[in-house]
C-alpha positions as CSV (number, residue, x, y, z in Angstrom):
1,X,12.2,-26.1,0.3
2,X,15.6,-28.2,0.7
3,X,17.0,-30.8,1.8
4,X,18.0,-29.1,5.2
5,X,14.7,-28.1,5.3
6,X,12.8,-30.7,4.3
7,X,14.5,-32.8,6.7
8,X,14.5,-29.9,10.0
9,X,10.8,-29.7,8.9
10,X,10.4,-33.6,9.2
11,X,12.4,-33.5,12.5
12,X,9.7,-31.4,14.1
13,X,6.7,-33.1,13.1
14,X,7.8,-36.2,14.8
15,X,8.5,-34.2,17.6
16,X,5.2,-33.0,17.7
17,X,3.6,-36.1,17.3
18,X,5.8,-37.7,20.5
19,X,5.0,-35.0,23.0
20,X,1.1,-34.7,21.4
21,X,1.6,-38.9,22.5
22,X,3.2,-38.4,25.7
23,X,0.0,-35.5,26.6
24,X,-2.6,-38.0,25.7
25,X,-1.2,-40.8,27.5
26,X,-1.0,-39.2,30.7
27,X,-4.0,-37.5,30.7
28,X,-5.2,-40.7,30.1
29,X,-3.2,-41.4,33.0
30,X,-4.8,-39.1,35.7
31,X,-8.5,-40.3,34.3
32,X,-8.0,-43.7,35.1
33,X,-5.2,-44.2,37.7
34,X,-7.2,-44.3,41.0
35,X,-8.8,-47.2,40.0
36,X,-6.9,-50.4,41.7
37,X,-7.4,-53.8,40.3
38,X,-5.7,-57.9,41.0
39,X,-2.1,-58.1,40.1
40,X,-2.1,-61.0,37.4
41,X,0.9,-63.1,39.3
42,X,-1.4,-62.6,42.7
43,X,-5.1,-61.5,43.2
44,X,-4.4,-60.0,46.7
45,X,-2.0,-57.8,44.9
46,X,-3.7,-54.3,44.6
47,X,-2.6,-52.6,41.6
48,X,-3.4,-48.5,40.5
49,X,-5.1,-49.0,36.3
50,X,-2.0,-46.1,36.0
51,X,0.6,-48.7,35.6
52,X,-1.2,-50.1,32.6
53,X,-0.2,-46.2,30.9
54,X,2.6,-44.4,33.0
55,X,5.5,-46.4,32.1
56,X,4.9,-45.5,28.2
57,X,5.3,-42.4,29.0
58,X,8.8,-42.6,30.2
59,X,9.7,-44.9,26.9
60,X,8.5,-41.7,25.1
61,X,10.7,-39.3,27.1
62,X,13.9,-41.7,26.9
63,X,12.9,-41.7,23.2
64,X,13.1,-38.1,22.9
65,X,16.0,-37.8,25.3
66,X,17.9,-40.2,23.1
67,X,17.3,-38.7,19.3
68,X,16.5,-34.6,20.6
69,X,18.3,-33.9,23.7
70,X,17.7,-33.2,27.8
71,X,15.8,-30.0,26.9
72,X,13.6,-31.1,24.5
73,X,12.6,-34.3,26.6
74,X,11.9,-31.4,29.9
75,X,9.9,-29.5,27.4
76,X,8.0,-31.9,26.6
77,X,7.3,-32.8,30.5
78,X,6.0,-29.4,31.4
79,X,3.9,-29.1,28.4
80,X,2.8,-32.4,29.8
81,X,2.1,-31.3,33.4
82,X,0.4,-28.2,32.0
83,X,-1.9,-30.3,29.6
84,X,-3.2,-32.4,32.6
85,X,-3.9,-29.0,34.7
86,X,-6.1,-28.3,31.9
87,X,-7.5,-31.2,31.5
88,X,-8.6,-31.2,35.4
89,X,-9.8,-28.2,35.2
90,X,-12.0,-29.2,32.5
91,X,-13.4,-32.0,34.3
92,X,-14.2,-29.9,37.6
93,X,-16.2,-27.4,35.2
94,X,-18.2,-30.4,34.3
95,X,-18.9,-32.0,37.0
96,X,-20.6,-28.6,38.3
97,X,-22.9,-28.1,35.2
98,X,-26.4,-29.6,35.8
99,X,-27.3,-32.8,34.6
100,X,-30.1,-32.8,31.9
101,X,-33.0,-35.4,32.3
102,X,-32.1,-36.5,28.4
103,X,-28.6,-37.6,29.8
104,X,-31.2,-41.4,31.4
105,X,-31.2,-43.5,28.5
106,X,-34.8,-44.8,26.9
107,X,-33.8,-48.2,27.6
108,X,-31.0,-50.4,29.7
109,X,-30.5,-47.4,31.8
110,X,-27.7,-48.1,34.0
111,X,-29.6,-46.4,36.3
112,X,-33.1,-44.7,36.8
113,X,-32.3,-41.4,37.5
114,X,-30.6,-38.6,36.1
115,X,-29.0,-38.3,39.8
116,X,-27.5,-41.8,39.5
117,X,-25.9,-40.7,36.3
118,X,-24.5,-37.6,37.8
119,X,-23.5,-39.1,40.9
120,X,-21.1,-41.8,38.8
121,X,-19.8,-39.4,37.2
122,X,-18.2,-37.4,39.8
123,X,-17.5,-40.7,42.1
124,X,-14.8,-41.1,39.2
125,X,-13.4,-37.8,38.3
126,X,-13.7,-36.5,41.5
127,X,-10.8,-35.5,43.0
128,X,-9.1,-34.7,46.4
129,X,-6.7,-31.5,46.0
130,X,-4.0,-32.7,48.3
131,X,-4.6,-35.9,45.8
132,X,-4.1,-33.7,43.0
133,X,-1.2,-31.8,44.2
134,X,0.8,-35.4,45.3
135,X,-0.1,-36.7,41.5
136,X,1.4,-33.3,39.8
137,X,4.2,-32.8,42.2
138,X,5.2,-36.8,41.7
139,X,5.0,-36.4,38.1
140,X,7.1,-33.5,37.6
141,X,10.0,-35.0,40.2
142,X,10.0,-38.5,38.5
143,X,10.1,-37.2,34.9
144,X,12.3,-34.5,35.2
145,X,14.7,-36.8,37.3
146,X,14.7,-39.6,34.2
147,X,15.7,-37.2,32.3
148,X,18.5,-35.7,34.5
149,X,19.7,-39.6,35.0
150,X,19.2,-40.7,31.3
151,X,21.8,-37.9,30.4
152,X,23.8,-38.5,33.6
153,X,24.4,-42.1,32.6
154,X,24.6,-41.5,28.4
155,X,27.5,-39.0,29.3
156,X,29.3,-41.8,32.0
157,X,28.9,-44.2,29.2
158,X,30.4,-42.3,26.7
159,X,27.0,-42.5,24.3
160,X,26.6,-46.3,24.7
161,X,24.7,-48.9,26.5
162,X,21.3,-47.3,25.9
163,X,19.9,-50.1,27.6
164,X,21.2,-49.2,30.8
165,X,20.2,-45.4,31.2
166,X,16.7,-46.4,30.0
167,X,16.8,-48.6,32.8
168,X,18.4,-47.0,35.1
169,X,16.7,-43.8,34.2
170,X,13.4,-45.4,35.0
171,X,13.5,-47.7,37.3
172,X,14.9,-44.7,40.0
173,X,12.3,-42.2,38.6
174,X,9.4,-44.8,38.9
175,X,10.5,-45.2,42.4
176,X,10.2,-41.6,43.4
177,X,6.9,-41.4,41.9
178,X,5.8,-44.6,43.3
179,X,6.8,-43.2,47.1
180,X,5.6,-39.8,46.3
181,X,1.8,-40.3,44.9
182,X,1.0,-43.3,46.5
183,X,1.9,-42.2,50.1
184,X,-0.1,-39.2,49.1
185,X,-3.1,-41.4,48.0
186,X,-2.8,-44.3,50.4
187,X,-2.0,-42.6,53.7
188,X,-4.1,-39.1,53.3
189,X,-6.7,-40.0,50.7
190,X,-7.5,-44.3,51.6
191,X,-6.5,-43.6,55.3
192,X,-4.4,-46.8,55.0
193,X,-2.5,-48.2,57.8
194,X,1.3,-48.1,57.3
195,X,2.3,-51.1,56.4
196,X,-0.3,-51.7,54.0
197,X,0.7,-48.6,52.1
198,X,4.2,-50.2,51.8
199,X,3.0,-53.8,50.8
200,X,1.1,-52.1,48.4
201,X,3.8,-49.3,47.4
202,X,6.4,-52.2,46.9
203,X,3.6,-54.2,44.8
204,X,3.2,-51.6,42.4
205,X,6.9,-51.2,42.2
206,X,8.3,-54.5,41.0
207,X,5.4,-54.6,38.8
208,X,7.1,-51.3,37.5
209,X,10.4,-52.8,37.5
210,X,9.4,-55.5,35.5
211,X,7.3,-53.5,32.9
212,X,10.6,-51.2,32.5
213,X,12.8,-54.3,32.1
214,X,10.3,-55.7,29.3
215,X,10.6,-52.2,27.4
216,X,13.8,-52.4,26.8
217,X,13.4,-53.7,23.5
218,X,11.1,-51.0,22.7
219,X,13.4,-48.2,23.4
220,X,15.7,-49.4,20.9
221,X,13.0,-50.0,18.6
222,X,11.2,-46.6,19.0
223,X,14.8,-44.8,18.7
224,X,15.5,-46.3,15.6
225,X,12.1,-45.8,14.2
226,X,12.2,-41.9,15.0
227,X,15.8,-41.8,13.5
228,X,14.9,-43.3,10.6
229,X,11.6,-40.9,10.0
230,X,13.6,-37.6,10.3
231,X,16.6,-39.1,8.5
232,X,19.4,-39.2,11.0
233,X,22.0,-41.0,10.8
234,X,22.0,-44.0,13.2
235,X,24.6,-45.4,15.7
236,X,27.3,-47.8,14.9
């Protein structure tokens, strides 16, 4: 083997290892995201456990955006979207096979029963298809839209100021899937009133704002670091 291809070789391992990252983390994503919890600034402030995840996944796609392009960075968004229709899938298939007695542990058993097991189970993967259709359909418009704006503003910038079409890039995005998901999930599946799906909706949005403002570093860091595995040369 090369150099060329040595280094081509390289190139698309740590491609493969950023998108095999972006899959797990929002899997990850779609397990835990309906759960809410206390914003740390203000414990009346209802948070989804998806903020804690989400935003690293649009690091990774600026990341790939930056060093391998708009298509790669799309590519790597449907394969996304694709890896978390299997994953559901997966889930609903197990929530349907019969719960064995073995499943009660001998001792601390969190619950007597091998129905109490069963019924925790599905009270957290269960999910509401018109949920499940807001989450995919929220996903795929504020992804592919970072992308579209991360390009939109490297091109107006002539290359520079990475800082601004990472944030720029997400902070629009995270608002579109902020609006899109959470009026899904609010107003259809909590049955909220209005105006506490906005209080909310805003909530989670400045916390996103803020978490996109303190990755900024990161983005410079993580673009870098892949530039530097595959050999590339880096920007003045």
């Amino acid at each position: 083997m090369n150099v060329d291809e040595e280094r081509y070789s390289r190139r698309e391992r740590v491609y493969l290892v950023l998108a095999t990252a972006f899959a797990v983390v929002l899997v990850l994503t779609n397990i835990i995201g309906i759960k809410l919890f206390p914003s740390p600034f203000n414990p009346e402030w209802a948070l989804t456990t998806g903020i804690v995840t989400y935003p690293l996944t649009f690091l990774i796609t600026d990341v790939v955006s930056e060093v391998y392009g708009k298509r790669r960075a799309d590519f790597m968004v449907l394969v996304g979207f694709f890896m978390s229709v299997l994953m559901l899938g997966i889930v609903q298939l197990a929530m349907r096979l019969p719960p064995h007695a073995y499943w009660v542990p001998a001792e601390a058993a969190f619950y007597p029963e091998v129905e109490g097991y069963q019924h925790a189970f599905e009270s957290v993967f269960s999910l509401n298809g018109v949920l499940l259709f807001g989450s995919m359909l929220a996903y795929l418009c504020a992804q592919l839209t970072d992308n579209y704006l991360f390009h939109f503003w490297k091109r107006l910038t002539n290359g520079r100021h990475l800082w601004l079409r990472n944030n720029g890039s997400t902070i629009v995005s995270q608002l579109v899937d902020t609006i899109v998901v959470n009026s899904i999930l609010f107003y259809i599946g909590f049955g909220w009133g209005f105006w506490q799906g906005v209080t909310v909706m805003a909530t989670i949005y400045l916390h996103k704002v803020l978490l996109a403002a303190i990755d900024t570093p990161l983005i410079y860091v993580g673009v870098w670091a892949v530039r530097r595995l595959i050999d590339e040369e880096q920007p003045s």
